[in-house]
Biopython code that builds the backbone (N, CA, C, O; Angstrom):
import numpy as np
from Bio.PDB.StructureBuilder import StructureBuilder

atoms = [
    (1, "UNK", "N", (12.702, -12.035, -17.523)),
    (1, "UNK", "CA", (11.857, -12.911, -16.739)),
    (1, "UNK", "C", (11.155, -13.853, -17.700)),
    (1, "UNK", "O", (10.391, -13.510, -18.602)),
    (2, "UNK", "N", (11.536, -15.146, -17.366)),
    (2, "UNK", "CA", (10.564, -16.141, -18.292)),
    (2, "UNK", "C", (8.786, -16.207, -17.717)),
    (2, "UNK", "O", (8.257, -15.901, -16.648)),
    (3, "UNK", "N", (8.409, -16.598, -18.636)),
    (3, "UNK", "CA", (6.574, -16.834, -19.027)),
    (3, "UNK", "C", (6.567, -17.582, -17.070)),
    (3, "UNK", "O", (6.005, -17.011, -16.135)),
    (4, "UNK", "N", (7.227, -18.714, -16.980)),
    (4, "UNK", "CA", (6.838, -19.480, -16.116)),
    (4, "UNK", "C", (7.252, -18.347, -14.503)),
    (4, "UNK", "O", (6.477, -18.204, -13.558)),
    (5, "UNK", "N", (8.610, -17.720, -14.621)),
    (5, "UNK", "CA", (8.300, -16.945, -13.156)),
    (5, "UNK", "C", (7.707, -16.375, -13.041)),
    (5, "UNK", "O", (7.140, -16.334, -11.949)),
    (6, "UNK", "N", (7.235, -15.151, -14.443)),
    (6, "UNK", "CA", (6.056, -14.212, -14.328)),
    (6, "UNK", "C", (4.797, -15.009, -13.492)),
    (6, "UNK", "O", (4.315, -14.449, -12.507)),
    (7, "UNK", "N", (4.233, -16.492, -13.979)),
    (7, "UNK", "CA", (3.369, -17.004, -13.425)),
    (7, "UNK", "C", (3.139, -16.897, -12.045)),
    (7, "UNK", "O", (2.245, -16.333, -11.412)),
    (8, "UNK", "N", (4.752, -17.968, -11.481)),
    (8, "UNK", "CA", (4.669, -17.863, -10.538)),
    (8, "UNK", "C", (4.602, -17.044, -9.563)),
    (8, "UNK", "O", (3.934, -17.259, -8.552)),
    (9, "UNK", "N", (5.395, -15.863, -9.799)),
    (9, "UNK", "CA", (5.986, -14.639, -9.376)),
    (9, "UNK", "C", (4.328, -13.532, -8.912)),
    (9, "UNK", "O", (4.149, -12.891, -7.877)),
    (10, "UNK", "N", (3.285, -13.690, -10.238)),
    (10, "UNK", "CA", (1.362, -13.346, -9.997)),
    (10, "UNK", "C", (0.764, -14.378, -8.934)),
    (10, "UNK", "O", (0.084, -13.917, -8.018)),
    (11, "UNK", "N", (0.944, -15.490, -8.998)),
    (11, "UNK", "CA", (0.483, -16.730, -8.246)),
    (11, "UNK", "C", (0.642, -16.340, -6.518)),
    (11, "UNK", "O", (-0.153, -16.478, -5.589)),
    (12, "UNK", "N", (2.266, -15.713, -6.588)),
    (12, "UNK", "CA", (2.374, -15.214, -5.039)),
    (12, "UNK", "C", (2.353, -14.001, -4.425)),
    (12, "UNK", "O", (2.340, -13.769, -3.217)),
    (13, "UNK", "N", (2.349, -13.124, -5.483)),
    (13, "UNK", "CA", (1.227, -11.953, -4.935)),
    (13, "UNK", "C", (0.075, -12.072, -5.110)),
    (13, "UNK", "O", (-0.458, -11.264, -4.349)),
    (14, "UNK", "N", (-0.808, -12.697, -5.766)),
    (14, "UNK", "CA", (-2.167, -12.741, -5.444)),
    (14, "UNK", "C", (-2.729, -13.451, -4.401)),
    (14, "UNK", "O", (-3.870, -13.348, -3.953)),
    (15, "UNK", "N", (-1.657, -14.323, -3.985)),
    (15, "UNK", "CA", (-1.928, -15.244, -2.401)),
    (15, "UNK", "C", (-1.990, -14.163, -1.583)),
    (15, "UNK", "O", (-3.017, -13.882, -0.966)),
    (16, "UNK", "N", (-0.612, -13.294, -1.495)),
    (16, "UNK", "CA", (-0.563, -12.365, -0.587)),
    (16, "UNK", "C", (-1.127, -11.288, -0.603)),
    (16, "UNK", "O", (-1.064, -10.648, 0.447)),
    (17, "UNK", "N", (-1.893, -10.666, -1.786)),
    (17, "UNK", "CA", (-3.015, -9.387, -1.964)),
    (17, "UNK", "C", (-4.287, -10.224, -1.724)),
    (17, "UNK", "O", (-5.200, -9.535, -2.180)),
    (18, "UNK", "N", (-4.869, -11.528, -1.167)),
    (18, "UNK", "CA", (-6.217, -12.274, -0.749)),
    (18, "UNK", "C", (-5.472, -12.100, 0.888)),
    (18, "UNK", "O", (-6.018, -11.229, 1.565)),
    (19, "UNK", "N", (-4.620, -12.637, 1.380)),
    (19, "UNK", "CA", (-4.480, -13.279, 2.439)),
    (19, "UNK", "C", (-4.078, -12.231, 3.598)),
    (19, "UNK", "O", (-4.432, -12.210, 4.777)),
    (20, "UNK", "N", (-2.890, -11.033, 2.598)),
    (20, "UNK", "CA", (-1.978, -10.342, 3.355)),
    (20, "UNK", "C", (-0.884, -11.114, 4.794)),
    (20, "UNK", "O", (-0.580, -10.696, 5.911)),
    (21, "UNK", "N", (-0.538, -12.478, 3.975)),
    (21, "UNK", "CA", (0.574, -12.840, 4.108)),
    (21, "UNK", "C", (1.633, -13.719, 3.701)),
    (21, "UNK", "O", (1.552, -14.947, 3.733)),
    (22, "UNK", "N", (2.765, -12.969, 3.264)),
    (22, "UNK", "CA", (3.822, -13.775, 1.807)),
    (22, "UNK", "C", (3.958, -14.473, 2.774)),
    (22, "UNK", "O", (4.060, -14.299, 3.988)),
    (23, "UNK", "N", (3.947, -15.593, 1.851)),
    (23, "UNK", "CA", (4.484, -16.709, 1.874)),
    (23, "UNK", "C", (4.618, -17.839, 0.870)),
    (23, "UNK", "O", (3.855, -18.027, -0.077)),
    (24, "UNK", "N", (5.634, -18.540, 1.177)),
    (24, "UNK", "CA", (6.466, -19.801, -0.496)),
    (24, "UNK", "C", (5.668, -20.905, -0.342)),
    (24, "UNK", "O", (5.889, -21.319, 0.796)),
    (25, "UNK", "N", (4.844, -21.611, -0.894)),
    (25, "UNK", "CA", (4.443, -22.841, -0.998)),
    (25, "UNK", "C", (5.336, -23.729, -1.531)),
    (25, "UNK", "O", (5.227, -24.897, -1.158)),
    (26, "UNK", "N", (6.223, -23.442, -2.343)),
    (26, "UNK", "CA", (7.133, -24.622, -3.521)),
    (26, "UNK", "C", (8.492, -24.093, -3.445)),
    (26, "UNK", "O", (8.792, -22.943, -3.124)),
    (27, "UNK", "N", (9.526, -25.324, -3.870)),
    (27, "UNK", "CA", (10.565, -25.194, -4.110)),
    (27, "UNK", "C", (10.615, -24.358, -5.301)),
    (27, "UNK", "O", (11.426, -23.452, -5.495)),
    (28, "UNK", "N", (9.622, -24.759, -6.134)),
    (28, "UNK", "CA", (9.355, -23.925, -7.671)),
    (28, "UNK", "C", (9.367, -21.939, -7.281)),
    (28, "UNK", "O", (9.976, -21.002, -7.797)),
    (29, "UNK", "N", (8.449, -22.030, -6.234)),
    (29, "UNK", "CA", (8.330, -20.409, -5.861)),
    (29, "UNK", "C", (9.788, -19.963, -5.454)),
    (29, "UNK", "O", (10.323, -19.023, -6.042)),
    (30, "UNK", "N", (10.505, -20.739, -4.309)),
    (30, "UNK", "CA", (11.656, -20.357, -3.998)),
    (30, "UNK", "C", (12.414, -19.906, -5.046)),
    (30, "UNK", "O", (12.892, -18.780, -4.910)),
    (31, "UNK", "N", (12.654, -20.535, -6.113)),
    (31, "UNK", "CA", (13.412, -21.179, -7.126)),
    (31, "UNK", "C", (12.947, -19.313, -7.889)),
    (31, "UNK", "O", (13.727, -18.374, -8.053)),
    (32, "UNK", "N", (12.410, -19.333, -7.998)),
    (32, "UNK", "CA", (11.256, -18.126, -8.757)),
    (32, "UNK", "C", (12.013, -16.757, -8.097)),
    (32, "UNK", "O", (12.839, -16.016, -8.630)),
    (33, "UNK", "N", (11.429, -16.697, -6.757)),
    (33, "UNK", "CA", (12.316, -15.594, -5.929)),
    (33, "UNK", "C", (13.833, -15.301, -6.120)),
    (33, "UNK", "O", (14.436, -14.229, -6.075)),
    (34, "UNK", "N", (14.187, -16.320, -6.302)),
    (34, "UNK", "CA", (15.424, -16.036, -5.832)),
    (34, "UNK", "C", (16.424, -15.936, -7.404)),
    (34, "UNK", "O", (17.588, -15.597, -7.615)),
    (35, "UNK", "N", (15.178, -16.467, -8.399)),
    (35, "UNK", "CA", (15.649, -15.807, -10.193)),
    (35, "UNK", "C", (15.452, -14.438, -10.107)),
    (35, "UNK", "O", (16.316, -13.754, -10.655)),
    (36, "UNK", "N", (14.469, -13.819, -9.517)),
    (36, "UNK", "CA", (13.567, -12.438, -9.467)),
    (36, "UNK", "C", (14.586, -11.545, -8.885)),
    (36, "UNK", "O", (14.682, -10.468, -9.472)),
    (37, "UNK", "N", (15.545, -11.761, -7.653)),
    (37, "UNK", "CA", (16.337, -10.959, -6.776)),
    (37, "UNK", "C", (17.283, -11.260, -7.698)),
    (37, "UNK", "O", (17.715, -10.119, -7.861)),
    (38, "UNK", "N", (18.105, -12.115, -8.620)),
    (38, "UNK", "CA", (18.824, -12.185, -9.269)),
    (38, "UNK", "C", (19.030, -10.801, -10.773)),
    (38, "UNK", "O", (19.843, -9.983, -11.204)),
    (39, "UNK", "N", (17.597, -11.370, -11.048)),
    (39, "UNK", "CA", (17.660, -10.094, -12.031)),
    (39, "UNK", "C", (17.521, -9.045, -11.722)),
    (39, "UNK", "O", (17.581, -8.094, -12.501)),
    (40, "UNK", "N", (17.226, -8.939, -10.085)),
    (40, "UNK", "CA", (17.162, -7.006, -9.543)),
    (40, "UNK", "C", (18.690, -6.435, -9.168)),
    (40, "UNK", "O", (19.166, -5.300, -9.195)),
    (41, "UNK", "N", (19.198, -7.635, -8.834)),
    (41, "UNK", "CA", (20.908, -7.635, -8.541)),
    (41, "UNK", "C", (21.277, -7.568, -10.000)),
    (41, "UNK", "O", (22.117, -6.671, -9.921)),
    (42, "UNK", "N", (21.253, -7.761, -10.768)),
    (42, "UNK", "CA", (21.689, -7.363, -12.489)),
    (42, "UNK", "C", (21.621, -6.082, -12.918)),
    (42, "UNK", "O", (22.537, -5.481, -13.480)),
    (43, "UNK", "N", (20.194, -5.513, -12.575)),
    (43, "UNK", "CA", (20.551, -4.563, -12.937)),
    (43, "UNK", "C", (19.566, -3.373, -11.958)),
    (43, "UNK", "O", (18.580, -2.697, -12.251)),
    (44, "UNK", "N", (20.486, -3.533, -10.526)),
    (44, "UNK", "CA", (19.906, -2.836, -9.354)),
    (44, "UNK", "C", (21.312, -1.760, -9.200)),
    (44, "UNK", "O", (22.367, -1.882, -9.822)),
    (45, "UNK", "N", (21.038, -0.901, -8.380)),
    (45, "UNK", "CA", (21.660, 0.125, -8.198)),
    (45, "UNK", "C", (21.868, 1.010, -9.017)),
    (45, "UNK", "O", (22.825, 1.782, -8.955)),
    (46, "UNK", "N", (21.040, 1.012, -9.848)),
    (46, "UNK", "CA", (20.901, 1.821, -11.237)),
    (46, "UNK", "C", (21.171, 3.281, -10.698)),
    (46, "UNK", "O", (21.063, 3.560, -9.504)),
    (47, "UNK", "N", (21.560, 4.260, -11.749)),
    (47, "UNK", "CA", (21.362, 5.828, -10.777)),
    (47, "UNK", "C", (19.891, 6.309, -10.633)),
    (47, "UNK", "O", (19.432, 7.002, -9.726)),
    (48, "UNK", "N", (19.203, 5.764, -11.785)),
    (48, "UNK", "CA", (18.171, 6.554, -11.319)),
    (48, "UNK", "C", (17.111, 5.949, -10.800)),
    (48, "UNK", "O", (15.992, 6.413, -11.020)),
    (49, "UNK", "N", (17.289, 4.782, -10.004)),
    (49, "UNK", "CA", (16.613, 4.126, -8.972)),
    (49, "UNK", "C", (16.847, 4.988, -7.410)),
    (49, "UNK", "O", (17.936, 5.147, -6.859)),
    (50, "UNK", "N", (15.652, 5.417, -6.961)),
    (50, "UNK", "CA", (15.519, 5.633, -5.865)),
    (50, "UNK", "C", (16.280, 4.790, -4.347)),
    (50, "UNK", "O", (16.155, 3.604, -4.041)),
    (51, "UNK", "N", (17.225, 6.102, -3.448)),
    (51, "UNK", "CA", (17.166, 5.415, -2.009)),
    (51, "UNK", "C", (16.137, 4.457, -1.850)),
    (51, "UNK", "O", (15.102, 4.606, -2.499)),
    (52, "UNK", "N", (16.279, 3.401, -1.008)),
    (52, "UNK", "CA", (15.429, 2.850, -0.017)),
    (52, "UNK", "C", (14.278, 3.935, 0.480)),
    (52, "UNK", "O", (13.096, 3.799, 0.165)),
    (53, "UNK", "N", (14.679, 4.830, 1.146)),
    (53, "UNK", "CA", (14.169, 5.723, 2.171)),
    (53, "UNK", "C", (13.058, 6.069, 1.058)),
    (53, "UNK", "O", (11.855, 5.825, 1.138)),
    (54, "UNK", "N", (13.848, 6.793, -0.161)),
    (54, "UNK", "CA", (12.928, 7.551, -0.621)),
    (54, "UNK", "C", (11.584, 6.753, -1.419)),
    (54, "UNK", "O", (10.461, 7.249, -1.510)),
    (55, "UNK", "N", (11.966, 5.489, -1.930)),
    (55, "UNK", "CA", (11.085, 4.391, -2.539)),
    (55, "UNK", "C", (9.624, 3.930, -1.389)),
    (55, "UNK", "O", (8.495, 3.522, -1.664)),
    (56, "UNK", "N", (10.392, 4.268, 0.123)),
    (56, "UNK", "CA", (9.343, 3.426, 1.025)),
    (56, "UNK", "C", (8.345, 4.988, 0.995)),
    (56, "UNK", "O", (7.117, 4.944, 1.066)),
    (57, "UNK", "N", (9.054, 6.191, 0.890)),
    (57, "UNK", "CA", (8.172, 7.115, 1.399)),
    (57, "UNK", "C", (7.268, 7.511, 0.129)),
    (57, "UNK", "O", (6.188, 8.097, 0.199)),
    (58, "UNK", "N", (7.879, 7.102, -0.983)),
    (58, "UNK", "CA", (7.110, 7.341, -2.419)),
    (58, "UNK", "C", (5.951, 6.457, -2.065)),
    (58, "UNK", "O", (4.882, 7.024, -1.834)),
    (59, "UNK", "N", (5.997, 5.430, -2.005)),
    (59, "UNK", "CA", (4.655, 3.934, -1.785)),
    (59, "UNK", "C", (4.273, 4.013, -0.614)),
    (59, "UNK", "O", (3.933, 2.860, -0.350)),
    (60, "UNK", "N", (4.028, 4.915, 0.673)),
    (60, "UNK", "CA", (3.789, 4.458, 1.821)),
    (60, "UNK", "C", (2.494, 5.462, 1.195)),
    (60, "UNK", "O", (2.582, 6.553, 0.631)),
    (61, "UNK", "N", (1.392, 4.720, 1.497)),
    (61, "UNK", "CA", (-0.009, 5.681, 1.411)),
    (61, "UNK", "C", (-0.440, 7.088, 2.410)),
    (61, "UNK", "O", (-0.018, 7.247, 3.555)),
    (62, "UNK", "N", (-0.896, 7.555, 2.056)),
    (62, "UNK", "CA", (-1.272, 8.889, 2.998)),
    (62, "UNK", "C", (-2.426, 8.251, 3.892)),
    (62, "UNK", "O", (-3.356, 7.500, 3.597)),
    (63, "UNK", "N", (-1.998, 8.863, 5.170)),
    (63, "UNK", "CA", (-3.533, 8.787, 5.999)),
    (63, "UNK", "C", (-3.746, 9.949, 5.660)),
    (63, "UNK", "O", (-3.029, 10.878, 5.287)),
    (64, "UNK", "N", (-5.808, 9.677, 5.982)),
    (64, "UNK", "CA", (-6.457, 10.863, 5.981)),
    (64, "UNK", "C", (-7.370, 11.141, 7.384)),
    (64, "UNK", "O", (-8.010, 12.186, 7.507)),
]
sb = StructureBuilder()
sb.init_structure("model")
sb.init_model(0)
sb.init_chain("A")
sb.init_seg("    ")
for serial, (resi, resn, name, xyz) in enumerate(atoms, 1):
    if name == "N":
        sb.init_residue(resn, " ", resi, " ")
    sb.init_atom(name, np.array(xyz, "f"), 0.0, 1.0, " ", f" {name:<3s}", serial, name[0])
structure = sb.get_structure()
């Protein structure tokens, strides 16, 4: 990941951890995303990357 998507890549989760809702302002952000899913498609499906299932139930918070 270059200096500049990291930027961008903080820029749009911190919109969406103030706002609680993603969303792209720029072709630049698009552009950003879609480097970001690139490098998870590189080197995604790893073995010792978690199911789906099991990733949502690892991060889903506990009620109390």
């Amino acid at each position: 990941m270059t200096p500049s998507e990291a930027r961008l890549l903080d820029a749009i989760l911190r919109r969406y951890s103030q706002s609680n809702i993603l969303s792209v302002k720029s072709e630049a952000e698009q552009q950003c995303l879609w480097n970001v899913q690139c490098l998870l498609e590189k080197h995604g499906d790893q073995p010792v990357w978690p199911s789906i299932d099991d990733a949502i139930a690892e991060l889903t918070p506990e009620k109390t």
